[in-house]
N, C-alpha and C positions, 0 to 999 in steps of 0.2 A: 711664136716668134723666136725662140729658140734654134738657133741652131741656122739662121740664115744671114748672120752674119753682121757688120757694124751698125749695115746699114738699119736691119731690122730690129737693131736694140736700140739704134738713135731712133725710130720711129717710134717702140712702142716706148720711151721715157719722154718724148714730145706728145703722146698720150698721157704719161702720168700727169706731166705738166698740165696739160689742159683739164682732165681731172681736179686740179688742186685750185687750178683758177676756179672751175665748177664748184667745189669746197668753200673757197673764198667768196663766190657771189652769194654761197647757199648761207651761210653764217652771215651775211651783211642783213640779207632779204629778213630771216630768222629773227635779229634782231630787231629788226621794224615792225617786224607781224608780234612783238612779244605784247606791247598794250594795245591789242583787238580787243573789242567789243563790242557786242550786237546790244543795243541796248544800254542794260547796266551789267551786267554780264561776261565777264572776259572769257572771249573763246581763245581757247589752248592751240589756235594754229600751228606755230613756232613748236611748240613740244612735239608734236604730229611729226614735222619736214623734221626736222633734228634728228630724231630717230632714225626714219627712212634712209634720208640722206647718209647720215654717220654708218647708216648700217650698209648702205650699199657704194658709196665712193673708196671705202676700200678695198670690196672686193675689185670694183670693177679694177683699179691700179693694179690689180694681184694678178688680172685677168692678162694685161697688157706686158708685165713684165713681172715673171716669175720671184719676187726678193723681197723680205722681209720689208725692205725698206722702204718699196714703193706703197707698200699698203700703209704706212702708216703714215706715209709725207699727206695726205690727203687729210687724215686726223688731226696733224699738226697744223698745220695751216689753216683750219676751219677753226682751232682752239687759240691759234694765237690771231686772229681775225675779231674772234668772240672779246678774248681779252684788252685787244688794245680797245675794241667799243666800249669794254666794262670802265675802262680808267678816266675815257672822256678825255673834253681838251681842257686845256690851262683858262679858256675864258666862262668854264665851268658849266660847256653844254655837254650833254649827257646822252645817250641811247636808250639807257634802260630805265624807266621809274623808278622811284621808290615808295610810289605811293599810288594807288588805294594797294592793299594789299596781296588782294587776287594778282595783279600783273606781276608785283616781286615774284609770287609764288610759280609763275606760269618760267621767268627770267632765272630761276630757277630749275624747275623740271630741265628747260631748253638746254642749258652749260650742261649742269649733270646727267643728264639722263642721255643728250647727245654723245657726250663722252665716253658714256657706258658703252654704249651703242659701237660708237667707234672701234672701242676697246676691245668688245668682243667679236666682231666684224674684223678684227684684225688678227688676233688667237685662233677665230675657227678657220680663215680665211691660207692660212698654212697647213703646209703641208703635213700630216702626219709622222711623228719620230720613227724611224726605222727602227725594225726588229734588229736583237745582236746575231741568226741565223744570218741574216741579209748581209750583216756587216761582214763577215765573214766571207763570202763571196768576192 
């Protein structure tokens, strides 16, 4: 997208943007999938997509538009999505459990281990620092 002009930087940031909506359904849905259980048994859905998710919604932004920034609007918005679910509303209905144990634990994996995810889905996801030869040039 590079290089063809306003039009195709305002396209590929009306990509990012979709992207981060993408982020924002994917951390709602996460949230809901965090007390599954087959059974008695909580299955770790939500820590599953979290990962995937975090790991590949930033590249894909990186893909769309070359800039630090875009890869990472996709991690922000999936974490602040996460957080306002974590706070709940004033009439004191909640998202997350805090009880049987297993689901804290999974409500868990999901925040942190999505984040990590993110995190580094955004670090590798850049370009390589230039050699001082190259700088040179």
């Amino acid at each position: 997208m590079s290089g063809d002009g306003s039009g195709g930087r305002a396209r590929g940031w009306a990509g990012v943007a979709f992207v981060c909506l993408c982020a924002a359904l994917a951390a709602v849905v996460e949230a809901f999938l965090v007390p599954l259980y087959a059974g008695k048994v909580v299955v770790p859905v939500a820590v599953v997509l979290a990962l995937a998710g975090n790991a590949l919604f930033p590249r894909m932004a990186r893909n769309l538009v070359p800039r630090t920034a875009a890869s990472v609007a996709p991690l922000l918005v999936w974490l602040a999505v996460m957080l306002v679910l974590l706070y709940g509303r004033p009439e004191g209905d909640i998202a997350f459990p805090g009880a049987p144990a297993g689901a804290e634990w999974v409500f868990y994996g999901t925040l942190f281990g999505g984040a990590l995810a993110g995190v580094v889905a955004v670090a590798t996801s850049a370009p390589p620092p230039r050699r001082r030869e190259d700088l040179s040039r």
